[in-house]
TORFISE-526509 format. One record per atom (N, C-alpha, C, O): residue in three letters; z, x, y. Coordinates in pm, whole numbers, padded with zeros to 5 digits, always signed. Layout:
BEGIN
alaZXY;...
END
This chain:
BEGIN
unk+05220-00939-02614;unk+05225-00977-02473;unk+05179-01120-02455;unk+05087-01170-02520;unk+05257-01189-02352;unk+05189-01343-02352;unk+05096-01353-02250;unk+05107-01272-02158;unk+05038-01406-02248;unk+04915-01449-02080;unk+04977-01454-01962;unk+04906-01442-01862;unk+05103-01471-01946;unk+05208-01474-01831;unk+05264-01308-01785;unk+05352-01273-01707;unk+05153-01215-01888;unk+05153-01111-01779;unk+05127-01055-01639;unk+05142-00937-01608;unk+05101-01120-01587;unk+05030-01081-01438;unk+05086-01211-01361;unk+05068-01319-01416;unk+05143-01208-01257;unk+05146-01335-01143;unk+05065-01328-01055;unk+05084-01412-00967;unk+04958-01245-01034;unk+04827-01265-00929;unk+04737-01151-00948;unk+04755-01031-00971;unk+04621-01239-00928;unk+04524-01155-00921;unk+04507-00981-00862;unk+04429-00889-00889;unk+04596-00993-00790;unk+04615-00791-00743;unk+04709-00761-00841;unk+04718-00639-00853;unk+04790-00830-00923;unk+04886-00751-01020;unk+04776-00727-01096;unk+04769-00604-01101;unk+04685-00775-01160;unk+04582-00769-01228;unk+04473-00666-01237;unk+04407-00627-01333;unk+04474-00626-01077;unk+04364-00526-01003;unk+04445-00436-01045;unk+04419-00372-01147;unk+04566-00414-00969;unk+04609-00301-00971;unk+04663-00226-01122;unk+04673-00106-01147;unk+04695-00346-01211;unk+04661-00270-01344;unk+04594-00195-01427;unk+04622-00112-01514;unk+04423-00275-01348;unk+04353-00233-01416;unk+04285-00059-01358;unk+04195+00018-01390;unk+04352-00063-01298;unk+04328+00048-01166;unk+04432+00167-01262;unk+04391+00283-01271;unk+04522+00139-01308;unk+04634+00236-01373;unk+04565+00299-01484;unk+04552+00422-01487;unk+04514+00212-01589;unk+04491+00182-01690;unk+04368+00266-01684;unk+04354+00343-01779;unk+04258+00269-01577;unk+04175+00361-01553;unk+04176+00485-01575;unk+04099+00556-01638;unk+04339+00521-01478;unk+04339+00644-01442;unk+04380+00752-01541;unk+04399+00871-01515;unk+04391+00689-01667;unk+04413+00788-01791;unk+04294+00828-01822;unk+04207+00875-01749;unk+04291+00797-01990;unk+04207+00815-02043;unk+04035+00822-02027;unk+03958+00915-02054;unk+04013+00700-01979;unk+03881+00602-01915;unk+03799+00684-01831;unk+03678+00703-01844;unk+03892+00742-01721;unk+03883+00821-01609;unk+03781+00934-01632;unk+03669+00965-01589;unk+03902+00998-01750;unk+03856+01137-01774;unk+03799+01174-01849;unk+03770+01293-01846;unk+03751+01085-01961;unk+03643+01050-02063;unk+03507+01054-02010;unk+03421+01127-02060;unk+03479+00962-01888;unk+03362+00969-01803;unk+03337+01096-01704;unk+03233+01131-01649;unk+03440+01141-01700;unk+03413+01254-01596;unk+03402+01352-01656;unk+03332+01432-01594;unk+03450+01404-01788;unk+03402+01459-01842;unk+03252+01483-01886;unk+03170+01575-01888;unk+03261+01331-01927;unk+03076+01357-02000;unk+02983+01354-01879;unk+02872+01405-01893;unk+03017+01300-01758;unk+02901+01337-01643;unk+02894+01498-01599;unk+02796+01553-01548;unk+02997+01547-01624;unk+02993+01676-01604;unk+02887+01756-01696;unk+02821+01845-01644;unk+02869+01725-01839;unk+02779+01740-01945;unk+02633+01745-01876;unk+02548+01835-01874;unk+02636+01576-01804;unk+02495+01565-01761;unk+02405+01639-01642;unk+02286+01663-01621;unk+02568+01666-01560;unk+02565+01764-01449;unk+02458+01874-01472;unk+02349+01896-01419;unk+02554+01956-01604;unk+02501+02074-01611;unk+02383+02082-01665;unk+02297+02162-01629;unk+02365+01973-01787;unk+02196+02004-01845;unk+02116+01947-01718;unk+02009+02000-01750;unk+02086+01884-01603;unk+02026+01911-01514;unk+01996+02018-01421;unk+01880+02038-01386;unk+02122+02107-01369;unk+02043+02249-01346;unk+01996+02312-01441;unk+01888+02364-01413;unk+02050+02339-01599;unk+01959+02437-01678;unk+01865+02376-01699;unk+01800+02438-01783;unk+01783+02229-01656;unk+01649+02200-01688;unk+01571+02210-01522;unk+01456+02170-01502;unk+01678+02283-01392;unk+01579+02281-01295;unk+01563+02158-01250;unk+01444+02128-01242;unk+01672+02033-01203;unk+01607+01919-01140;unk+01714+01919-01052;unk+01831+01950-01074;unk+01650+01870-00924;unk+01765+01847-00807;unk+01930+01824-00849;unk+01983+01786-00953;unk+01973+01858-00742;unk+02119+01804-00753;unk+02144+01628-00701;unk+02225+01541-00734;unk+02051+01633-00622;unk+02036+01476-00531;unk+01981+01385-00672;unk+02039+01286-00715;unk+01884+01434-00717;unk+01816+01358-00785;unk+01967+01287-00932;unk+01982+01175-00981;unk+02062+01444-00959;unk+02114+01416-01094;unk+02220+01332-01066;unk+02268+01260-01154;unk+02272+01333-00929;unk+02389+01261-00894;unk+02354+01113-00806;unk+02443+01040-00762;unk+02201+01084-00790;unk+02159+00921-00783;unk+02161+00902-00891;unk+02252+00819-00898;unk+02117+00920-01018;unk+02110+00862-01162;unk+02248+00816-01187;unk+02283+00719-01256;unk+02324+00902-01121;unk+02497+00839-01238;unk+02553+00729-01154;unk+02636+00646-01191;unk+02488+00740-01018;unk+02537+00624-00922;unk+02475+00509-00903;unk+02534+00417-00846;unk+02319+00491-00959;unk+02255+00416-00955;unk+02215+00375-01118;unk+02114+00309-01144;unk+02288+00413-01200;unk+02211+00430-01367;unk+02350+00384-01427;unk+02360+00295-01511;unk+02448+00450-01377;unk+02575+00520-01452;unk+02567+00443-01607;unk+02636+00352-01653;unk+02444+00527-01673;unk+02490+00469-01813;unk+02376+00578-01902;unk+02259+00573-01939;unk+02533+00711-01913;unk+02486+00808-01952;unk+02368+00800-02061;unk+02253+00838-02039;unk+02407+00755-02158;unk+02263+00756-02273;unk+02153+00720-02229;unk+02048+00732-02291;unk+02169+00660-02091;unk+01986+00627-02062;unk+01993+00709-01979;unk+01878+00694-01939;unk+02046+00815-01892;unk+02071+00896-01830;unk+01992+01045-01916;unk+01908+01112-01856;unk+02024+01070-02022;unk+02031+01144-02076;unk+01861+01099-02155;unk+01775+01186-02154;unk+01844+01025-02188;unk+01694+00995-02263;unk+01590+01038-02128;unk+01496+01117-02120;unk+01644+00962-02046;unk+01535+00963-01926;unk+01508+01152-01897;unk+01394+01199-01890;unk+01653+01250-01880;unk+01629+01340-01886;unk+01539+01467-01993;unk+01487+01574-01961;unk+01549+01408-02105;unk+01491+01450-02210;unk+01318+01386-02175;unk+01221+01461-02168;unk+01314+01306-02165;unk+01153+01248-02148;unk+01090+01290-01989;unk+00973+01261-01960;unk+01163+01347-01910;unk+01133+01434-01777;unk+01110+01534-01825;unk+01007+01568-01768;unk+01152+01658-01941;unk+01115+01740-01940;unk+01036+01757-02027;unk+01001+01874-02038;unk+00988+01683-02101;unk+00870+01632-02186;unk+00770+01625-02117;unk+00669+01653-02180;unk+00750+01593-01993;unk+00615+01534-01945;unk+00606+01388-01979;unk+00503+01364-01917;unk+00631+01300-02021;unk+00654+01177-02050;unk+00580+01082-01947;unk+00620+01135-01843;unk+00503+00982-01908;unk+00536+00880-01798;unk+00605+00805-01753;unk+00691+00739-01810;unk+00574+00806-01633;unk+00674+00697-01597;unk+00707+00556-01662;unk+00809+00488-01655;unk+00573+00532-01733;unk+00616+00380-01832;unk+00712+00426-01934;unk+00819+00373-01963;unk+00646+00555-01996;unk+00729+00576-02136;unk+00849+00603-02073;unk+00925+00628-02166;unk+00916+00612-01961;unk+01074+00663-01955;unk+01102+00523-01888;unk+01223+00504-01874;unk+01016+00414-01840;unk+01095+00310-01818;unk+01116+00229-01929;unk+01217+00158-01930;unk+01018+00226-02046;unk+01094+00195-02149;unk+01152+00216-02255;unk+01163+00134-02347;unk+01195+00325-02254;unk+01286+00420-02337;unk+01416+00414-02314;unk+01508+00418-02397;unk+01422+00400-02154;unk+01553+00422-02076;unk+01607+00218-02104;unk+01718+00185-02146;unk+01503+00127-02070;unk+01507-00004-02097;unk+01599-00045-02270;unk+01690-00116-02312;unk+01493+00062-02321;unk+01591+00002-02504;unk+01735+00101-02499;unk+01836+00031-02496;unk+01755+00213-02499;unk+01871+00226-02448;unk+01995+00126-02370;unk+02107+00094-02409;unk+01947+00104-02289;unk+02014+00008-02189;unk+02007-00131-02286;unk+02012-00207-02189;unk+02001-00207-02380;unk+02011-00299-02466;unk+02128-00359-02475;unk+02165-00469-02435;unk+02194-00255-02545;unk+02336-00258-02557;unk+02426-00350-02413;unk+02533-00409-02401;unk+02379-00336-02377;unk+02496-00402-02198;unk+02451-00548-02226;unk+02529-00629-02179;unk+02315-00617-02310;unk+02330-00707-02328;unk+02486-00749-02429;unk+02583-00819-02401;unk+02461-00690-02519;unk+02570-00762-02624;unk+02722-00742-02545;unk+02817-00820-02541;unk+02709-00644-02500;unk+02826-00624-02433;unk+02922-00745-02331;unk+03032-00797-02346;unk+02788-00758-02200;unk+02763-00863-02148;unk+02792-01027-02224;unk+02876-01108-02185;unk+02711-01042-02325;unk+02724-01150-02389;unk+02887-01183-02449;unk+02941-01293-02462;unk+02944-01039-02479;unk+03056-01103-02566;unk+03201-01100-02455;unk+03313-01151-02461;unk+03140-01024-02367;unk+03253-00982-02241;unk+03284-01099-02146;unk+03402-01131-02127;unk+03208-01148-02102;unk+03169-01199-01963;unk+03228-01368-01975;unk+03302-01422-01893;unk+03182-01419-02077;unk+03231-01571-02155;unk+03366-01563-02151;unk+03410-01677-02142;unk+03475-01462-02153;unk+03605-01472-02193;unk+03684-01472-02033;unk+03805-01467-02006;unk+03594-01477-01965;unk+03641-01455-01802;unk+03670-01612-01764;unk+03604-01684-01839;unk+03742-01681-01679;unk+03755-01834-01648;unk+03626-01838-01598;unk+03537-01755-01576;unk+03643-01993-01580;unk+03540-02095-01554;unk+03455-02056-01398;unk+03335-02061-01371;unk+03602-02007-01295;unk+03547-02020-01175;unk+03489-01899-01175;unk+03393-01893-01098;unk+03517-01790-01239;unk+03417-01627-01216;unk+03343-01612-01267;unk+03285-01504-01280;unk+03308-01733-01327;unk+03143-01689-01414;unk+03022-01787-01324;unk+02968-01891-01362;unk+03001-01710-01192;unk+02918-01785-01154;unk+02809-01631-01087;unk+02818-01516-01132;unk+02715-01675-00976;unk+02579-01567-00958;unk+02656-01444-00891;unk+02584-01345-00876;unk+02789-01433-00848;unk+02844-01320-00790;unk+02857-01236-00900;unk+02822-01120-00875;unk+02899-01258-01018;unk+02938-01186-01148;unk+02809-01095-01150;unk+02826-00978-01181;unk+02716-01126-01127;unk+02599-01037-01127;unk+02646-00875-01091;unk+02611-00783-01166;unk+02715-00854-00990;unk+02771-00705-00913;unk+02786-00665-00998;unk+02706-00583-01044;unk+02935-00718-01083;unk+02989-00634-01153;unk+02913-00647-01265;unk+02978-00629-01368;unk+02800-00671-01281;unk+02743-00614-01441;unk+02713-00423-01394;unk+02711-00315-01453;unk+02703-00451-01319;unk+02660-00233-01272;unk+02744-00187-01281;unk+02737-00070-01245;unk+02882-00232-01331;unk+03017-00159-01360;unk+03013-00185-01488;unk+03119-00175-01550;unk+02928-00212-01538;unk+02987-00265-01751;unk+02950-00091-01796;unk+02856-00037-01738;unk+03021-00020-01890;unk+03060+00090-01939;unk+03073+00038-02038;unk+03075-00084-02047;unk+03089+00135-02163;unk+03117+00125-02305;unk+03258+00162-02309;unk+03320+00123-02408;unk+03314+00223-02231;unk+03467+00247-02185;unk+03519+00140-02144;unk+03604+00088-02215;unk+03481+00077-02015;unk+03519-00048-01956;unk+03547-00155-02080;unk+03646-00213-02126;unk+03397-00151-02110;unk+03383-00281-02242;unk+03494-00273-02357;unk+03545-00373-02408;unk+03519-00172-02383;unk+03617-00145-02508;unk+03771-00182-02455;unk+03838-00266-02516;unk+03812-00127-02361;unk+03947-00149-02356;unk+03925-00295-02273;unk+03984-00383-02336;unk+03862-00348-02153;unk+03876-00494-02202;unk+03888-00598-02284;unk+03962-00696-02291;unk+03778-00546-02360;unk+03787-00652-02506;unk+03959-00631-02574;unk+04029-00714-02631;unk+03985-00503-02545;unk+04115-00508-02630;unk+04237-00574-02542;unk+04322-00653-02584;unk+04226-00527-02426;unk+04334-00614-02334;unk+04319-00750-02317;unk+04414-00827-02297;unk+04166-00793-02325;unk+04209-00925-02283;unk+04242-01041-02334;unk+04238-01148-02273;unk+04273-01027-02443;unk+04355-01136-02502;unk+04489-01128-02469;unk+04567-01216-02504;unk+04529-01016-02396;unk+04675-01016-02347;unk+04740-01068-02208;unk+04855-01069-02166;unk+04634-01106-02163;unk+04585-01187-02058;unk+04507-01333-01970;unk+04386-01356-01978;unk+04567-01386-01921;unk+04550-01547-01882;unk+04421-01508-01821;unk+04410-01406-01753;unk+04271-01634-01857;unk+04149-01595-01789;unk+04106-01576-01697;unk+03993-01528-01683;unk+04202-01617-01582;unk+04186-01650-01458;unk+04234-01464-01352;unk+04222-01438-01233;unk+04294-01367-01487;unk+04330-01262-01448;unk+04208-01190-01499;unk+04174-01085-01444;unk+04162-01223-01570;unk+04082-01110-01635;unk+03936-01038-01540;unk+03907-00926-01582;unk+03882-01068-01468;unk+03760-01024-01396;unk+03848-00915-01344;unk+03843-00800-01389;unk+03936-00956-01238;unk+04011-00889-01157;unk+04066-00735-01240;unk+04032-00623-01203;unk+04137-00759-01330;unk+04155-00626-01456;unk+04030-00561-01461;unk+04027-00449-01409;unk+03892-00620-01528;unk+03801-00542-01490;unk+03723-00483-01438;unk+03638-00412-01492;unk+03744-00509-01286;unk+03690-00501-01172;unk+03824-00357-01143;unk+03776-00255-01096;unk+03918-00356-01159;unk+04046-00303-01146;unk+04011-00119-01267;unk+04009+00004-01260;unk+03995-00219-01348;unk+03926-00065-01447;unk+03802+00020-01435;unk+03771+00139-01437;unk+03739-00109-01419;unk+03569-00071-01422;unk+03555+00038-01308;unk+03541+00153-01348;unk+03557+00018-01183;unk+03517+00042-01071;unk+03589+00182-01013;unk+03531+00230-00915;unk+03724+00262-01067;unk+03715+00367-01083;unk+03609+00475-01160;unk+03565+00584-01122;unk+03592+00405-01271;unk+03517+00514-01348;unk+03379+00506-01329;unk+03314+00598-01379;unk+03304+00399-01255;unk+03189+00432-01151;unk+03216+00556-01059;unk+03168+00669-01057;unk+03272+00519-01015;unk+03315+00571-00839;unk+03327+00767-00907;unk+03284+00864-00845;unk+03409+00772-01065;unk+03423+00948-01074;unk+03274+00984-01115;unk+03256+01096-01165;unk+03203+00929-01105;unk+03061+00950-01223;unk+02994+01070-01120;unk+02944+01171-01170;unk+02998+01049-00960;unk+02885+01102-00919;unk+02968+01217-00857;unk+02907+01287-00775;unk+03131+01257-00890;unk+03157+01363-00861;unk+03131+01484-00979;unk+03081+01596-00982;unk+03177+01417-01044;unk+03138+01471-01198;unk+03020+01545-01197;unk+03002+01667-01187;unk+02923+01429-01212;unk+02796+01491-01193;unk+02773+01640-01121;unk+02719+01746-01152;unk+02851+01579-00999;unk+02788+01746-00865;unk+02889+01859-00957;unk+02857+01975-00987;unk+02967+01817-00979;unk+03078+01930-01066;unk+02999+02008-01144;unk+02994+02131-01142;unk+02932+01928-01217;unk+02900+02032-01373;unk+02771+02072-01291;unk+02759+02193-01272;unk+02655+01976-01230;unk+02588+02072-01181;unk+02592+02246-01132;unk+02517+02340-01155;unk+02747+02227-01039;unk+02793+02326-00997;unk+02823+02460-01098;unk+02796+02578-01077;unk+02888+02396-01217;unk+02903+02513-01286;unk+02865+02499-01376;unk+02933+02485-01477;unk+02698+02496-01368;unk+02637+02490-01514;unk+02599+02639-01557;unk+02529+02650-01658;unk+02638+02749-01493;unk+02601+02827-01543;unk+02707+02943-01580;unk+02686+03063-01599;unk+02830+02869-01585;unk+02969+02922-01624;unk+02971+02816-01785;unk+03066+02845-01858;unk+02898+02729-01826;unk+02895+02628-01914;unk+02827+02693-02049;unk+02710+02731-02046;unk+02889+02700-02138;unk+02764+02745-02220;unk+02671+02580-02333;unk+02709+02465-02352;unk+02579+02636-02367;unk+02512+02467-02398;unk+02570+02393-02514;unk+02523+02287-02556;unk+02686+02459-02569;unk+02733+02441-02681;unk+02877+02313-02652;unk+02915+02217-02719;unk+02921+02364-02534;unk+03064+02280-02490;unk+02953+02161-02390;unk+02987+02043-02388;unk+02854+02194-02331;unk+02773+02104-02240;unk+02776+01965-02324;unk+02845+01864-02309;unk+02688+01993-02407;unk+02647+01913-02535;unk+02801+01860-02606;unk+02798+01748-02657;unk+02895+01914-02608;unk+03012+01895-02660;unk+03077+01741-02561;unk+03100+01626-02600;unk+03088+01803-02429;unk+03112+01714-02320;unk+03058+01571-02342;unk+03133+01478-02372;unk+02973+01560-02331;unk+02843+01423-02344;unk+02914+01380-02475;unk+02996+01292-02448;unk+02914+01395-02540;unk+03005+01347-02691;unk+03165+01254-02658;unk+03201+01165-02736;unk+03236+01285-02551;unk+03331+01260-02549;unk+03383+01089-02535;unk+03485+01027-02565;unk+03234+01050-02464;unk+03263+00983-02380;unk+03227+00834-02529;unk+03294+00732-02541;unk+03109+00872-02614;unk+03153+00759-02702;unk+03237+00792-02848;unk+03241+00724-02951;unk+03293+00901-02821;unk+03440+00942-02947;unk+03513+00845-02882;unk+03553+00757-02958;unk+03540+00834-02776;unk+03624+00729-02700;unk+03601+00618-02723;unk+03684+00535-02760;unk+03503+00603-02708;unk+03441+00444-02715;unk+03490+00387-02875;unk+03542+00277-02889;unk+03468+00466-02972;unk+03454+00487-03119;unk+03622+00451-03152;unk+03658+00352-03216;unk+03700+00536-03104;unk+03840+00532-03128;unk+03877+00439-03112;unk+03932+00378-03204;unk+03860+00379-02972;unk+03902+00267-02892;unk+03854+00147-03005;unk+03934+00068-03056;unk+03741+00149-03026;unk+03705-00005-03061;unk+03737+00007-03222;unk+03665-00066-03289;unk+03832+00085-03296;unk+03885+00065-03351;unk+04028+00020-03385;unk+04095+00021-03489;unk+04055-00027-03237;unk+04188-00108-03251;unk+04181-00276-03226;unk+04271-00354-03196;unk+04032-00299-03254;unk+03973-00455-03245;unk+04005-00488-03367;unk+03956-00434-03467;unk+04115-00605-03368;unk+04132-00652-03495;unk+04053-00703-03580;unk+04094-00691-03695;unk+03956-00754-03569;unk+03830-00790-03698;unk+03812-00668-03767;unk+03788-00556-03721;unk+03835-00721-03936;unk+03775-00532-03989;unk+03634-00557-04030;unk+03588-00504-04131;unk+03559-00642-03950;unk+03425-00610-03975;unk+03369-00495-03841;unk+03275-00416-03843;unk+03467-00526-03735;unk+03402-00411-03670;unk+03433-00276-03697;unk+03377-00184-03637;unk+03518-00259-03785;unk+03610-00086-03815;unk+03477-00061-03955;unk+03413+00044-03968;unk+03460-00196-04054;unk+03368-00181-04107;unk+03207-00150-04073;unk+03130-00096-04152;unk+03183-00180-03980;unk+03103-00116-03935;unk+03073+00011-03872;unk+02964+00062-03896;unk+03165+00076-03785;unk+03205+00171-03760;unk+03167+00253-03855;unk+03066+00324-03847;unk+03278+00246-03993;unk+03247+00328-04144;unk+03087+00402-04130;unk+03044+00514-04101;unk+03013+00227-04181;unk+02830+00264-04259;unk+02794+00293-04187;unk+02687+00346-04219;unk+02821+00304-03997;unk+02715+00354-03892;unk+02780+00509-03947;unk+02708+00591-04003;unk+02895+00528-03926;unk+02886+00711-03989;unk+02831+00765-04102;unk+02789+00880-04113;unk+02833+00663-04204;unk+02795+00760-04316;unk+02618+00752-04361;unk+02567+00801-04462;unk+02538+00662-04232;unk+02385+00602-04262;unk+02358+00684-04107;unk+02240+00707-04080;unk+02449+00721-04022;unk+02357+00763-03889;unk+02306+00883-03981;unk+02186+00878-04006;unk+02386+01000-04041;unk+02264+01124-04006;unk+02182+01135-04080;unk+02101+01228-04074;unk+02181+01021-04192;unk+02005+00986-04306;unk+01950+00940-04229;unk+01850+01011-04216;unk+01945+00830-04135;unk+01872+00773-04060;unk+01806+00883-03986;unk+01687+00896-03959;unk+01922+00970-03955;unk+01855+01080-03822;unk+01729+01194-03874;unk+01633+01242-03814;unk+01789+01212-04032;unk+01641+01291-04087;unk+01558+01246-04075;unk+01466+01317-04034;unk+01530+01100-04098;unk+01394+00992-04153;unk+01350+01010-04029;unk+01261+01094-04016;unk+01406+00930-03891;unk+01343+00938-03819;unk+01407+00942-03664;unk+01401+00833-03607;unk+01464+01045-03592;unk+01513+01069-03496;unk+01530+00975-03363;unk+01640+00947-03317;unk+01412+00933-03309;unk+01399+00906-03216;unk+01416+00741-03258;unk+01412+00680-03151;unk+01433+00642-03375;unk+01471+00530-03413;unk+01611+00488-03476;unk+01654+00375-03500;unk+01677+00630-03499;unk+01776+00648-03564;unk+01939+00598-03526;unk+02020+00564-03612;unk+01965+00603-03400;unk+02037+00488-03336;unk+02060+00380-03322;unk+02171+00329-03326;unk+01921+00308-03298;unk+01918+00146-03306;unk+01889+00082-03486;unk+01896-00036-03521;unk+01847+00237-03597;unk+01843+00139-03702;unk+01956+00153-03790;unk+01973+00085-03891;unk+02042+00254-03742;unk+02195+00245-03800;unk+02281+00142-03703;unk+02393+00120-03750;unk+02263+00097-03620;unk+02298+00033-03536;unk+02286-00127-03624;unk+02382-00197-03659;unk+02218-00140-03634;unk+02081-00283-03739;unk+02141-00283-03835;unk+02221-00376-03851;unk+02130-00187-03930;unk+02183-00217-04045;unk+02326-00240-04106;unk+02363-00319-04193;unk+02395-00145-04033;unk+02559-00086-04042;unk+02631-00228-03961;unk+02725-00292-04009;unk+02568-00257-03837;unk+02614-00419-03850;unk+02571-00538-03888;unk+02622-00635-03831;unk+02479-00560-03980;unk+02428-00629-04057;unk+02522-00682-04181;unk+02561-00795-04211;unk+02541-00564-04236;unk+02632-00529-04349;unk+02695-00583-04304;unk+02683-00706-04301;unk+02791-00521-04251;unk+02976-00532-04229;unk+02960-00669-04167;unk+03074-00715-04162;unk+02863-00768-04110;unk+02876-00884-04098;unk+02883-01003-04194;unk+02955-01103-04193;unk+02763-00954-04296;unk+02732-01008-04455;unk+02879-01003-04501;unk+02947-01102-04524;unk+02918-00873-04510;unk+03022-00891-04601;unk+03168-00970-04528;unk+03228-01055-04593;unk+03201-00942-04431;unk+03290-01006-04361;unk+03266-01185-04383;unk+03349-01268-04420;unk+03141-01201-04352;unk+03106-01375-04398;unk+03148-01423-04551;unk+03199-01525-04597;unk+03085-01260-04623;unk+03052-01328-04799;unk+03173-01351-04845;unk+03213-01454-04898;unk+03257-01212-04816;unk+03396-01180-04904;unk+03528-01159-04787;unk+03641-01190-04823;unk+03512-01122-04695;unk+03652-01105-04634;unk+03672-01247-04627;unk+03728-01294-04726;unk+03633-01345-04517;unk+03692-01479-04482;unk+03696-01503-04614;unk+03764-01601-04581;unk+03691-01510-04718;unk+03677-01588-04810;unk+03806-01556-04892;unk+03868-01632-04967;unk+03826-01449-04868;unk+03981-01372-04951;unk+04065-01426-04842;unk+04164-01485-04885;unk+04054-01422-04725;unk+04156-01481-04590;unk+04164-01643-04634;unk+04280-01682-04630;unk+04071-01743-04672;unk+04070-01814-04650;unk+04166-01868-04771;unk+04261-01945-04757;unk+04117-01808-04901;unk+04235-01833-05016;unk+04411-01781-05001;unk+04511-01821-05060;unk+04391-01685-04902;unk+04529-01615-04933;unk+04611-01703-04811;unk+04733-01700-04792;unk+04504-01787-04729;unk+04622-01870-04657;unk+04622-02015-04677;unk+04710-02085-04625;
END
């Protein structure tokens, strides 16, 4: 596709609005439904589970924070638990946001950081090189902002039938949403990121014996560490001879 896809900014919106309504959509609404339900079988408001996805919407800190509520936890320890969780929207942020033109990267861009998703993030990064910069906010503002908007029906949904749910598909649900993410960002052409992908699968569930509650961010550390080393040491270097 050339950058001369879109002739205005609403062709742009409204793409990204399409593009939503598949996959993206129902990936998130699914897994809020997950979060739905482990909030009634842990006994916490319905008000309370469906401000988190509207004011949070970023299930894994959604989901820690819930786990450290029924812990007894404090309020510090779940603000910063839920804080390193939430990490990730930096890099995201960092590698997303730069590829937008000159004139949309100014203090309004701030909004739409409460729409950045690991859904959103993935299929942008992949569309937008198919796209002139001056279209691109608009696409993600166009994608993003549906799959906010299903989070807090979702939510009341599974609340609703958390007890038609058994904890096995609950737990199943919540999964969906970064298999997606996973799939997706394996159509990013660098194979240091597919390489990474790999060692985070085959080092997450050693990591997860050693030590559970670190086991995310240090397969996270290492698995792209690697696949960066080696992409520097030996891939460019075979690219660089073979052209």
């Amino acid at each position: 596709m050339s950058e001369h896809r879109f002739e205005s900014r609403q062709a742009a919106l409204r793409q990204g609005v399409r593009d939503a309504m598949g996959a993206p959509v129902l990936v998130l609404f699914t897994g809020m439904i997950g979060f739905g339900a482990m909030c009634r079988a842990n006994n916490l408001d319905v008000w309370f589970a469906t401000a988190t996805s509207f004011l949070m919407f970023a299930l894994p800190g959604q989901v820690v924070m819930l786990e450290m509520i029924i812990t007894g936890s404090s309020l510090l320890a779940i603000g910063l638990a839920v804080s390193l969780t939430s990490t990730r929207f930096i890099t995201m942020a960092v590698t997303l946001f730069p590829q937008l033109h000159e004139k949309d990267r100014n203090p309004k861009l701030f909004a739409s950081v409460h729409m950045m998703a690991m859904t959103a993030w993935a299929v942008s990064m992949r569309e937008f090189a198919h796209m002139a910069p001056q279209y691109r906010l608009s696409y993600f503002l166009g994608l993003a902002f549906p799959c906010w908007l299903i989070s807090v029906p979702g939510t009341a949904l599974g609340y609703v039938i958390a007890g038609q749910v058994s904890a096995p598909v609950t737990l199943g649900l919540l999964f969906i949403n970064p298999l997606f993410f996973l799939l997706t960002f394996t159509e990013v052409k660098p194979w240091a990121n597919r390489l990474a992908i790999l060692v985070g699968c085959l080092l997450g569930p050693m990591f997860y014996t050693l030590d559970r509650d670190t086991s995310l961010l240090t397969t996270g550390l290492v698995a792209g560490s690697f696949a960066y080393w080696v992409d520097k040491r030996f891939i460019r270097r075979v690219r660089g001879v073979s052209a």
